[in-house]
C-alpha positions as CSV (number, residue, x, y, z in Angstrom):
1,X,61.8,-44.5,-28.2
2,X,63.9,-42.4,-26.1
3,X,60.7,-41.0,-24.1
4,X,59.5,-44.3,-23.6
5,X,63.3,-45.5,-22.1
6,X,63.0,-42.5,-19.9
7,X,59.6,-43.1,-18.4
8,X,60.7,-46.9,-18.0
9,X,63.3,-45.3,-15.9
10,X,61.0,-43.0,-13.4
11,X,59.3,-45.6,-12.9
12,X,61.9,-48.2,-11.7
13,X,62.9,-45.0,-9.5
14,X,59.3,-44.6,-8.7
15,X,59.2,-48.7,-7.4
16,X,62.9,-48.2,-5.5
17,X,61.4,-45.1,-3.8
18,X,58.7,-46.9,-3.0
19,X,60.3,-49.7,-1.2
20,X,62.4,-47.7,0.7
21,X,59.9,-45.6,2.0
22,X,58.1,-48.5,3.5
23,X,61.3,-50.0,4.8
24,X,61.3,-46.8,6.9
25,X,58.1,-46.1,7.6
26,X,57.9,-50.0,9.6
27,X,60.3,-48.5,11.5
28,X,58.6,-45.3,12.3
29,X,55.9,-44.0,14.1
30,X,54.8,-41.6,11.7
31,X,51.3,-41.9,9.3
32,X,53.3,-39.6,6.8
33,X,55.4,-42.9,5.6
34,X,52.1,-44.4,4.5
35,X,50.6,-41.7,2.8
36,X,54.1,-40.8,0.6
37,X,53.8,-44.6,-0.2
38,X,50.3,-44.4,-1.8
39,X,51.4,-41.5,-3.7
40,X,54.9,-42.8,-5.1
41,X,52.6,-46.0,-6.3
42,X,49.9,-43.9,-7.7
43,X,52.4,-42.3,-9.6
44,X,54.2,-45.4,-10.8
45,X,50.9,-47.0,-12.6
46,X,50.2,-43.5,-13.7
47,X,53.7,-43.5,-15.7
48,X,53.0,-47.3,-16.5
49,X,49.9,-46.3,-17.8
50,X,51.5,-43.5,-20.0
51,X,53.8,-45.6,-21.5
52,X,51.3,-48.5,-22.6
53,X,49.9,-45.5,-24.1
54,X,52.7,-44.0,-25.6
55,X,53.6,-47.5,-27.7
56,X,50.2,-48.0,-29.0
57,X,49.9,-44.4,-30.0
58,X,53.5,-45.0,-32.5
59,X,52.1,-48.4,-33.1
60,X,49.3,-46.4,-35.0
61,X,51.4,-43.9,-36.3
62,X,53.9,-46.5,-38.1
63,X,50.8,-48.2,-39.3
64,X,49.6,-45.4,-40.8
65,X,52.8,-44.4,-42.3
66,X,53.3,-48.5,-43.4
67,X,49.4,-47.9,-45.2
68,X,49.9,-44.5,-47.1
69,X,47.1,-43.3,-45.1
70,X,49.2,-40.6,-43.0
71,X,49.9,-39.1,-46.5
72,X,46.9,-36.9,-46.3
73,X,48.0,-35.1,-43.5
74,X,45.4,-36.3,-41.2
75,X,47.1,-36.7,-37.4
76,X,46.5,-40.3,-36.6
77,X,48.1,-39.8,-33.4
78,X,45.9,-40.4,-30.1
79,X,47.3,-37.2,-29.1
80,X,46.3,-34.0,-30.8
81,X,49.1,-31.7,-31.7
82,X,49.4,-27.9,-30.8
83,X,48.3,-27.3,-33.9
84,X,44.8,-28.6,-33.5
85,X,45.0,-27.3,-30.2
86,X,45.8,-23.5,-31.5
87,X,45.2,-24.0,-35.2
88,X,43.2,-20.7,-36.3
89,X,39.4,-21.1,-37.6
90,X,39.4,-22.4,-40.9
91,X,36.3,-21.1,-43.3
92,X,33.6,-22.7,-43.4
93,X,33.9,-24.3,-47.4
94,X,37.2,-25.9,-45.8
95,X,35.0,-28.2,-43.1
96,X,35.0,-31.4,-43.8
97,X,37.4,-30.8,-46.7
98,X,40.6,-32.9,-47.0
99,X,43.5,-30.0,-46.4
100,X,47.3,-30.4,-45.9
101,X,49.1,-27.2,-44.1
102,X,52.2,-26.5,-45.6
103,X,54.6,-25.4,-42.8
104,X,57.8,-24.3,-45.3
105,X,57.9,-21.9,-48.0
106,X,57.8,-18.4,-48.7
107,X,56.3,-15.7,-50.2
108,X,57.6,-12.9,-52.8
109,X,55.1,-10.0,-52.6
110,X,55.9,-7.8,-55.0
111,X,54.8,-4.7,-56.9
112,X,53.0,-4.9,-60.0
113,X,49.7,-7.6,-59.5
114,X,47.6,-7.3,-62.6
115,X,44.2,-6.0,-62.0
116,X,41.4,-8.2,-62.6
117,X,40.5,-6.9,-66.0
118,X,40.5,-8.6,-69.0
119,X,41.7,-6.7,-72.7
120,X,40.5,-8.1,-75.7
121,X,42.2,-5.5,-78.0
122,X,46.0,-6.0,-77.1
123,X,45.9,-8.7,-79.8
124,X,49.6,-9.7,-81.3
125,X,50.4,-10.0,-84.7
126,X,52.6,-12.8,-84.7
127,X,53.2,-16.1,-82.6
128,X,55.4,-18.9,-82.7
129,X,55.5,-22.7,-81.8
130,X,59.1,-23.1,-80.3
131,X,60.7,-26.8,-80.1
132,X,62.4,-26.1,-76.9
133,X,59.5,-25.7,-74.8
134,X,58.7,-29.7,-75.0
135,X,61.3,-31.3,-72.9
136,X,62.6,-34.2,-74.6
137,X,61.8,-33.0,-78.4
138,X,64.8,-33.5,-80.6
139,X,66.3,-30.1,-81.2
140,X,65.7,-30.4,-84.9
141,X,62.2,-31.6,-85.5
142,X,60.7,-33.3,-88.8
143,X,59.2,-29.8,-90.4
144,X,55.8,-30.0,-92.3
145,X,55.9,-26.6,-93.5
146,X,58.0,-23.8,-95.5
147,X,58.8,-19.9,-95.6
148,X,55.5,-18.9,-97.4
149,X,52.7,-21.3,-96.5
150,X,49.3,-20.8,-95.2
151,X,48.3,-22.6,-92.4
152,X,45.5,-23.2,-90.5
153,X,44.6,-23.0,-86.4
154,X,45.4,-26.9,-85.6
155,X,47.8,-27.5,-89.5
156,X,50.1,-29.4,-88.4
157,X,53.7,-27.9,-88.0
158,X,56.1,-30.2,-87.2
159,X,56.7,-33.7,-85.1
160,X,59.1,-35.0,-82.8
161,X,61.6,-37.8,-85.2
162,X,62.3,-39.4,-81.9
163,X,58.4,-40.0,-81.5
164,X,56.9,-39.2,-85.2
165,X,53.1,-40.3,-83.1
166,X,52.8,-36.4,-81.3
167,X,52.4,-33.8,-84.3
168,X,52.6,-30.1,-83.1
169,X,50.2,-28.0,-85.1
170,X,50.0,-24.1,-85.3
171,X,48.5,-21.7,-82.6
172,X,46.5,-19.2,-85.2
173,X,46.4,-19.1,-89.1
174,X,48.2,-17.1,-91.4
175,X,51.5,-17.2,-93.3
176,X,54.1,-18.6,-92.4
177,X,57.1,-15.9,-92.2
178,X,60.3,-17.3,-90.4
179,X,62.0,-20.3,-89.2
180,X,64.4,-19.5,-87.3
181,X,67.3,-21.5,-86.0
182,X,69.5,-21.9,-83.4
183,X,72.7,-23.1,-81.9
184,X,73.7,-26.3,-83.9
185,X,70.9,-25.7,-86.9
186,X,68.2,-26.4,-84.0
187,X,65.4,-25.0,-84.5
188,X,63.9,-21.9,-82.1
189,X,61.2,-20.9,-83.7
190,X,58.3,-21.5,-86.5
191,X,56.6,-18.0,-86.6
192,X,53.3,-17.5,-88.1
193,X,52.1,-13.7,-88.9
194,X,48.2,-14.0,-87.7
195,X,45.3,-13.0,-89.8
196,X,42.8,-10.6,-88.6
197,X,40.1,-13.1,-88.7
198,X,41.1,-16.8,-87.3
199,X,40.4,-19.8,-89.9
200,X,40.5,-23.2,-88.2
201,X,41.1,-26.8,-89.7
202,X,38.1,-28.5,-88.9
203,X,38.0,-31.4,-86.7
204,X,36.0,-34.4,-87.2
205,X,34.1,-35.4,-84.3
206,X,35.0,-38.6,-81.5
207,X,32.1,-40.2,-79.4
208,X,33.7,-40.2,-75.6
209,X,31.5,-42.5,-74.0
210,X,31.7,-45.1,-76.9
211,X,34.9,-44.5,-78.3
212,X,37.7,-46.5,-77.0
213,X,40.8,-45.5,-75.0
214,X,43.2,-46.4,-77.9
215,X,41.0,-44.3,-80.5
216,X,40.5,-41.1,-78.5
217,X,44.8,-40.9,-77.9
218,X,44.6,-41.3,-81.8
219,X,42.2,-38.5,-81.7
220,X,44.3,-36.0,-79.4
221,X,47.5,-36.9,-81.6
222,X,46.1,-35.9,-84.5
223,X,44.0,-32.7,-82.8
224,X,47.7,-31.5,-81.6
225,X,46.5,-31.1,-78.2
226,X,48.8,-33.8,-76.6
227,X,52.1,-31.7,-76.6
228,X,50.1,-29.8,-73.5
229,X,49.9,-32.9,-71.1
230,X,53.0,-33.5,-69.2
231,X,54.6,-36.7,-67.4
232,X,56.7,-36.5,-64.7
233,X,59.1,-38.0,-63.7
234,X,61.4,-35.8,-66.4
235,X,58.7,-33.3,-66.9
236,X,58.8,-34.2,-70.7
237,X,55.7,-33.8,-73.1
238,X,53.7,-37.6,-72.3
239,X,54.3,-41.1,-74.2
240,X,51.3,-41.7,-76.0
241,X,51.7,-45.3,-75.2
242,X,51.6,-45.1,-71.6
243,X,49.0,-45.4,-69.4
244,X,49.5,-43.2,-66.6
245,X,49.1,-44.0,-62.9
246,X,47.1,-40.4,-62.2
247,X,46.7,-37.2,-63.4
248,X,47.6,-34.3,-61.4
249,X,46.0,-30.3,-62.1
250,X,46.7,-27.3,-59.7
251,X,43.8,-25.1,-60.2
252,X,45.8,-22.3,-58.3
253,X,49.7,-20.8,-58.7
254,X,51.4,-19.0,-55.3
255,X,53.9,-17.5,-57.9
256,X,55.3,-14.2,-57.4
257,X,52.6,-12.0,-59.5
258,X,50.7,-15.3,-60.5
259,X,47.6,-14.8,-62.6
260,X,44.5,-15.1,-60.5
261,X,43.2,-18.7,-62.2
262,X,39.8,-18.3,-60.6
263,X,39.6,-15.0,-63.0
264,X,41.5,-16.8,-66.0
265,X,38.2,-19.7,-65.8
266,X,35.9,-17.6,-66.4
267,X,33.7,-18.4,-69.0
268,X,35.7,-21.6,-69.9
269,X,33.9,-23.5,-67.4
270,X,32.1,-25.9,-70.1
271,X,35.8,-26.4,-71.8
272,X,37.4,-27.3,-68.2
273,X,35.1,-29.8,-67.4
274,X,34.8,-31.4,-70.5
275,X,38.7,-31.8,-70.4
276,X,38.2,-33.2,-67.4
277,X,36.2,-36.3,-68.7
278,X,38.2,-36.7,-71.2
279,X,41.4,-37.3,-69.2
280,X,39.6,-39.5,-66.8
281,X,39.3,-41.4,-69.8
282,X,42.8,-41.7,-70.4
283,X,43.4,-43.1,-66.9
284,X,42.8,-46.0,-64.7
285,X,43.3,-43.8,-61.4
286,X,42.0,-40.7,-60.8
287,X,42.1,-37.0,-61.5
288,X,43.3,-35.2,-58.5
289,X,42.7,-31.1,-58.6
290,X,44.6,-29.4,-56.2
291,X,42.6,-26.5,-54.6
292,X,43.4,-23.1,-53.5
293,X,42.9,-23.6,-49.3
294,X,44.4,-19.9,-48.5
295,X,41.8,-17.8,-49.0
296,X,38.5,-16.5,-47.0
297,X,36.4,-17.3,-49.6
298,X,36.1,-20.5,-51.4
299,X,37.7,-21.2,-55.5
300,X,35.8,-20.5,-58.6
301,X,33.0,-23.4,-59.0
302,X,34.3,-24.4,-61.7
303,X,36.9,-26.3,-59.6
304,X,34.8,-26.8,-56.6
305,X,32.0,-28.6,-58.5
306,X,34.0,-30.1,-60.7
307,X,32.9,-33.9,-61.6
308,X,34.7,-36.9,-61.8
309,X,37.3,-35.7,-59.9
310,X,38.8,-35.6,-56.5
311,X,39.6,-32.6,-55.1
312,X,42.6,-31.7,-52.8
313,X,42.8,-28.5,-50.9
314,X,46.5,-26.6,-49.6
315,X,47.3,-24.0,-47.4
316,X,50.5,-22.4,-47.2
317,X,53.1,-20.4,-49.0
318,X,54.7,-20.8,-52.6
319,X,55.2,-23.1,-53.8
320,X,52.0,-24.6,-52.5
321,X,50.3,-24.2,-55.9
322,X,53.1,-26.4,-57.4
323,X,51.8,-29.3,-58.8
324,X,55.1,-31.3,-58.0
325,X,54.3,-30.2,-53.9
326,X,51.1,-31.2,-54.4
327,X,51.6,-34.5,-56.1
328,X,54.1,-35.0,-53.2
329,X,51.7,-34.5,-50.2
330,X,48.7,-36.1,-52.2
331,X,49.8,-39.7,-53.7
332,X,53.6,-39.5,-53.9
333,X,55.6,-40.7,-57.2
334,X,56.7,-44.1,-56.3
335,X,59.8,-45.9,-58.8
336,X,58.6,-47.2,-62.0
337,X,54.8,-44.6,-61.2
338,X,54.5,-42.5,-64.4
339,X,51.9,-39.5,-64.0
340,X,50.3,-36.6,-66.6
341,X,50.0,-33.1,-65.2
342,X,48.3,-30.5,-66.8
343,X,47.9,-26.4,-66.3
344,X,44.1,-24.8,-65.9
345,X,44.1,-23.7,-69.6
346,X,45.3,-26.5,-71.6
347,X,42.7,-28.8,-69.7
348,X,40.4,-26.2,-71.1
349,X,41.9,-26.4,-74.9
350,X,41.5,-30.2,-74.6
351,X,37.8,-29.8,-73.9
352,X,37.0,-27.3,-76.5
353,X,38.5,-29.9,-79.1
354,X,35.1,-31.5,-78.5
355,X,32.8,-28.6,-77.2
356,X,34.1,-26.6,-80.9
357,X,35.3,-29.6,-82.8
358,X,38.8,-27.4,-83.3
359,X,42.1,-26.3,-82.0
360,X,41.4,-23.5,-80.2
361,X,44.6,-22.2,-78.6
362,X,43.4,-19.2,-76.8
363,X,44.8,-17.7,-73.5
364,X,44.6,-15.4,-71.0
365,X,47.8,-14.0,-70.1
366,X,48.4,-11.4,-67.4
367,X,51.2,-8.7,-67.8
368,X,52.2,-8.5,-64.5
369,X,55.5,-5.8,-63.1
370,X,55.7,-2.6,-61.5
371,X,57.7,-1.2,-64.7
372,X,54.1,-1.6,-66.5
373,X,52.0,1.2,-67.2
374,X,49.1,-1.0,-66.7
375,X,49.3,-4.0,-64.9
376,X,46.1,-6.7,-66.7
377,X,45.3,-9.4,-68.3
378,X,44.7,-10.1,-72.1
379,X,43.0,-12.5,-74.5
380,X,45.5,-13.8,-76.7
381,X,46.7,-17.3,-78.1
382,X,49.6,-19.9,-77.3
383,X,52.9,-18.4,-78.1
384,X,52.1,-14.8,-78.4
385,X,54.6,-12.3,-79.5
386,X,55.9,-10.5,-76.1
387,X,56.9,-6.9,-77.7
388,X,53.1,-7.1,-79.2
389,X,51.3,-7.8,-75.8
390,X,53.2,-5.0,-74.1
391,X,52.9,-2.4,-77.3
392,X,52.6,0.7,-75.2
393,X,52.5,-0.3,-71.9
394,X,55.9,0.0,-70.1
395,X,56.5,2.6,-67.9
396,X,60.5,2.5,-68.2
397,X,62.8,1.4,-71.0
398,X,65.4,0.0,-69.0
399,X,63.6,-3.4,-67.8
400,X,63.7,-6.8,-68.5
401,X,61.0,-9.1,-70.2
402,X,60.6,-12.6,-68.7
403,X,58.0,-15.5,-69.9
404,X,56.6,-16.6,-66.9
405,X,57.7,-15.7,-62.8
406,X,60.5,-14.0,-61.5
407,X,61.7,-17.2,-60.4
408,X,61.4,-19.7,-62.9
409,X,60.6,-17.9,-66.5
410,X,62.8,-17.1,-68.9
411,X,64.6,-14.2,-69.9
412,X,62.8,-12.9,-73.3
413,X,63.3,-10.0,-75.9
414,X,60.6,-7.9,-77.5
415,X,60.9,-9.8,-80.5
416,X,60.3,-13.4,-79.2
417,X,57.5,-15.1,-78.0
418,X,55.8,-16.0,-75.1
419,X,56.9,-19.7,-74.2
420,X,54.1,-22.9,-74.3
421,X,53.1,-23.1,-71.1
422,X,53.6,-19.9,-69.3
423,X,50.3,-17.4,-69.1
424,X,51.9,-14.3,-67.5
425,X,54.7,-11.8,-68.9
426,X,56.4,-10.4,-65.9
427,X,58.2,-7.1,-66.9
428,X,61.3,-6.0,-64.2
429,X,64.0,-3.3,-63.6
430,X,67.2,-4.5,-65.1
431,X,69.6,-4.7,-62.4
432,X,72.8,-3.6,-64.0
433,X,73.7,-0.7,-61.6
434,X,76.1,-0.8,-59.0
435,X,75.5,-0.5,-55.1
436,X,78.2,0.7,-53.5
437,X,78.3,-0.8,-50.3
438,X,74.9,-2.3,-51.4
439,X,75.2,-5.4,-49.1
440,X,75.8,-3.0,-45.2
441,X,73.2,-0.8,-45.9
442,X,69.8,-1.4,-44.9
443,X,67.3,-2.5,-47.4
444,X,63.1,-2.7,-47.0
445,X,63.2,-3.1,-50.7
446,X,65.2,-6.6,-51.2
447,X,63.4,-9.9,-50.6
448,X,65.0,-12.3,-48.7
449,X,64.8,-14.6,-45.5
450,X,67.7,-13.8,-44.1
451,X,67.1,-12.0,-40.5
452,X,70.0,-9.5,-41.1
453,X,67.8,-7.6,-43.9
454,X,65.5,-5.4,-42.4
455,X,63.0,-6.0,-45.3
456,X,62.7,-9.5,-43.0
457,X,60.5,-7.8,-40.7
458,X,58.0,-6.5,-43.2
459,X,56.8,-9.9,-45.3
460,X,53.5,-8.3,-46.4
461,X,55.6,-5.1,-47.6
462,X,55.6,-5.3,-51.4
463,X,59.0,-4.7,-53.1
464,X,59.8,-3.4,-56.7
465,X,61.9,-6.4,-58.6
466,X,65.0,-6.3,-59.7
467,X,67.6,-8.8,-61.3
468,X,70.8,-8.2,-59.5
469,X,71.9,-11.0,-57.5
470,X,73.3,-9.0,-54.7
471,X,76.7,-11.6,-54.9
472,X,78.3,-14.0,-57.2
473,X,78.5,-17.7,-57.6
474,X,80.6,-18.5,-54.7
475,X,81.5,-22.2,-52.6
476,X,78.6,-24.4,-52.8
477,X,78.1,-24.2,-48.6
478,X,75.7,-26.0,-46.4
479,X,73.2,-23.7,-44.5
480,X,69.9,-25.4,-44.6
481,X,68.2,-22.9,-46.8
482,X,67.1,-25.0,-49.2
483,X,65.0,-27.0,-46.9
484,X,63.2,-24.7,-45.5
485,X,61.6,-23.7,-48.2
486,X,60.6,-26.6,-49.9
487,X,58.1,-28.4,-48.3
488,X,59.2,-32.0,-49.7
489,X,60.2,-34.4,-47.7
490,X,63.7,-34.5,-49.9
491,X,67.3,-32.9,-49.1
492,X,67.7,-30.8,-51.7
493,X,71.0,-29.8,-51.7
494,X,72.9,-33.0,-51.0
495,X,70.4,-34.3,-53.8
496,X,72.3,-30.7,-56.0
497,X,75.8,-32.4,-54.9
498,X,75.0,-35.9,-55.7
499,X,74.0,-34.8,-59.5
500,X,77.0,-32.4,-60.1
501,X,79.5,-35.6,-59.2
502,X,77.5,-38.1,-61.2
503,X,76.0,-40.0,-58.2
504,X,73.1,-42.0,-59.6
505,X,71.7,-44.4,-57.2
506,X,72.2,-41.6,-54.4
507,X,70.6,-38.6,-57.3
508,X,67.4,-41.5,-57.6
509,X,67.3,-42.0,-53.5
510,X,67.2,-38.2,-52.8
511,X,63.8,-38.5,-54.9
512,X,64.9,-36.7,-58.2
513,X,62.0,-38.3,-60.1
514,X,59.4,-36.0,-58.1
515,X,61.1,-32.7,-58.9
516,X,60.8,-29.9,-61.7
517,X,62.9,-27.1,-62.6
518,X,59.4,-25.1,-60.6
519,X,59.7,-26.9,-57.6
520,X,63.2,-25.6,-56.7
521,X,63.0,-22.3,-58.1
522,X,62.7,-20.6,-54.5
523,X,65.8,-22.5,-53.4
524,X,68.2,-21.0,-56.2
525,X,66.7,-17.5,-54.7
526,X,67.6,-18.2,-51.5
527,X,70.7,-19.8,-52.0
528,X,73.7,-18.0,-50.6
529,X,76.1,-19.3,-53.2
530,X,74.4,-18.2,-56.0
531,X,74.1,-22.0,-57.7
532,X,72.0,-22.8,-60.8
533,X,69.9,-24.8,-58.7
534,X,67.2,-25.2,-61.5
535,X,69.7,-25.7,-64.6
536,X,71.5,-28.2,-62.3
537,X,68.4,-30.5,-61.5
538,X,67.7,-30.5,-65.4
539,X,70.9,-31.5,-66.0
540,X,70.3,-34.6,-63.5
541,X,66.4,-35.2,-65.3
542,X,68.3,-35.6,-68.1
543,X,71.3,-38.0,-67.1
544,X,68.5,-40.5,-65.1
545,X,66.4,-40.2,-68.4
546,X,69.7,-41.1,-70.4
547,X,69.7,-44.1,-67.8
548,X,66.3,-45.2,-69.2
């Protein structure tokens, strides 16, 4: 509005020039007068013309925005931006292609990618179904089983008391062999010593395209596959009574050291799809897959063909492969919306329920770190022993063991177990030494965004992890970190504020429903105060949850 009150102004200036010019030039000899006359009023409808042009083009824009349409990142300006006036050439699978650019984020390159080959033989002996992964199971479940029993792939294990409907079943079969508690007689772990050969409960078979909606969630209950399919908001495992709005897969992950998912599909591609039709049957919306836009060359087919879906590509840095960013930029979590989200391979262990008729819990997990011998990936099953899968393999005894990314896993032991939903084991130098005057001297081998770190000027220089912090928790200060590297349109930080003084209609206007513990993992790194930013946000899930 301010442009348009300023060209109002030249051209009031413009029309006052104007008259005065011909005021003197009746008095004057001179042709000049005339000429300087045409011009000032050739300019003035020029300007007019600008600014009838200017209102109808935010007209369209707010019109746009008013419709939901300017979600999908189209410019519906008359006016092109500099971007699609300089905008690089994109690759030729993109044309035509619905894509949002991600302007904020970054990247952590780091040592340590696994190498895209796969290991059947670094099988582990033992795995484990832990309670905690499922956000919003009570902490001490109805057990099903004792010390000492043989179960089957797919028994069932345990269920939730708060919602007896979602049974949890076991990974692999075998015995039984520890149930291990925690804090408060919670329980950790169920763990399971494998057999050699894997003996499945068989599975009675459902007709999709006749069955009913109401008979098929019966169906997944019982199968045990329904503990895989999140809802957000809350991120908790999904009411079975609920109907979601959509349902939301990212078929890529810009993690640091993320497994390649277009390697991971391979040879599941019958499972994926097959999932797929069977969420679209648990939906009245649509499936969305969010696809990889980055590269040169295009994603697996699997997820460029896939059917009944619409597909969604991103470019940008992490966390573009988030599904929270790209639920954000896509169709955006409105109050009251309740949506599923699901990762690559439990859509695939949903299909095989039907392709095999069993509960077949395999992964492919990559052991990812520069303290590895061998950085790969390996065939293994949901909740994996961690010490087993890297039997052999670490370069350096002094490290530490994390389910999942550098930014958001979780710090692990040999003797526990790779967590639910994670499918890569990142292995790291523990960083217990001391730098003397660590923070003056120049460092290419510290990722960051600040400009005073030389290691600034290198992004595509990849560094060797580490877990010191480089500082300690310090005053929670404002210096616009966090927003530039989330591309959400929130405020994170005054949303970090609001929860830690109990704020709740400020916590549910900062949009708290459309964030994970994921999506704000790169603002605890860069956060100069050293906050919990990711324990903090779960601790304001939970008191809006509580809130009902």
């Amino acid at each position: 509005m301010n442009s348009i009150k300023s060209k109002a102004v030249l051209v009031i200036v413009a029309v006052l020039s104007a008259n005065a010019a011909w005021a003197q030039s009746e008095g004057g000899s001179s042709g000049y007068g005339t000429y300087f006359i045409y011009g000032l009023i050739a300019v003035s409808v020029l300007v007019f013309f600008m600014i009838i042009l200017q209102v109808a083009d935010n007209l369209m824009v707010i019109e746009a925005k008013q419709s939901g349409v300017a979600s999908t990142g189209a410019n519906f300006s008359i006016f092109p931006n500099w971007k699609e006036l300089f905008a690089p050439r994109l690759p030729e699978y993109l044309r035509g292609k619905p894509l949002t650019a991600l302007r904020r984020g970054h990247n952590i390159n780091l040592e340590g990618e696994a190498e895209l080959v796969l290991d059947a033989t670094a099988g582990a002996k033992t795995f484990a179904m832990q309670p905690f992964n499922f956000t919003g199971i009570s902490p001490i479940p109805k057990l099903l089983v004792e010390v000492g029993d043989e179960v089957k792939a797919g028994d069932h294990l345990f269920f939730d008391k708060k919602r007896p409907e979602i049974l949890y079943v076991a990974p692999v079969s075998g015995e039984v062999i520890a149930i291990n508690r925690g804090a408060k007689r919670s329980i950790t772990e169920i763990v399971i010593l494998a057999d050699k050969e894997i003996k499945y409960r068989e599975l009675k078979g459902f007709d999709l395209d006749g069955g009913t909606r109401e008979g098929l969630v019966q169906y997944l209950l019982d199968a045990g596959v329904w503990p895989l399919i999140r809802q957000r908001p809350y991120d908790i495992v999904a009411e079975h009574d609920v109907v979601p709005r959509d349902i939301f897969i990212s078929t890529f992950d810009t993690a640091p050291l993320a497994p390649n998912l277009n390697f991971v599909i391979q040879g599941q591609e019958e499972a994926f799809q097959k999932g797929l039709d069977v969420l679209n049957k648990l939906t009245d919306g649509k499936v969305y897959l969010g696809l990889d836009g980055r590269g040169k060359e295009k994603p697996h087919a699997a997820f460029t063909e896939a059917k009944g879906v619409e597909t969604h590509y991103f470019h940008g840095k992490h966390p573009a492969g988030n599904v929270g960013v790209q639920i954000h930029h896509t169709k955006p979590i409105s109050a009251g919306d309740k949506v599923w989200t699901l990762g690559v391979q439990d859509v695939a262990t949903i299909g095989r329920i039907f392709t095999e008729k069993r509960f077949n819990a395999e992964r492919v997990v990559a052991l990812v770190g520069a303290e590895l011998k061998q950085a790969k990936y390996v065939r293994t099953f949901l909740g994996a022993n961690i010490g087993d899968l890297i039997n052999d393999n670490l370069a350096n005894d002094h490290v530490r063991l994390i389910s999942g990314d550098v930014l958001s896993g979780k710090k692990k032991t040999a003797d526990e177990f790779l967590n639910i939903f994670d499918d890569q084991v990142t292995v790291v130098l523990e960083g217990d030494d001391f730098e003397l005057f660590g923070w003056l001297l120049p460092s290419l081998n510290t990722p960051s965004i600040s400009p005073t770190l030389p290691s600034t000027l290198f992004p595509n220089l990849k560094k060797r992890a580490e877990t010191n912090t480089h500082g300690e928790k310090r005053a929670f200060v404002v210096t616009g970190n966090y927003e530039s590297v989330l591309p959400m349109d929130v405020y994170p930080q005054e949303l970090m504020k609001s929860i830690l003084v109990g704020d709740f209609e400020k916590v549910e206007g900062l949009g708290i429903y459309e964030l994970s513990e994921e999506d704000v993992a790169l603002c605890e790194f860069v956060c100069v105060s050293k906050q919990p930013v990711q324990q903090i946000l779960r601790q304001g899930l939970e008191m809006m949850r509580e809130q009902g």
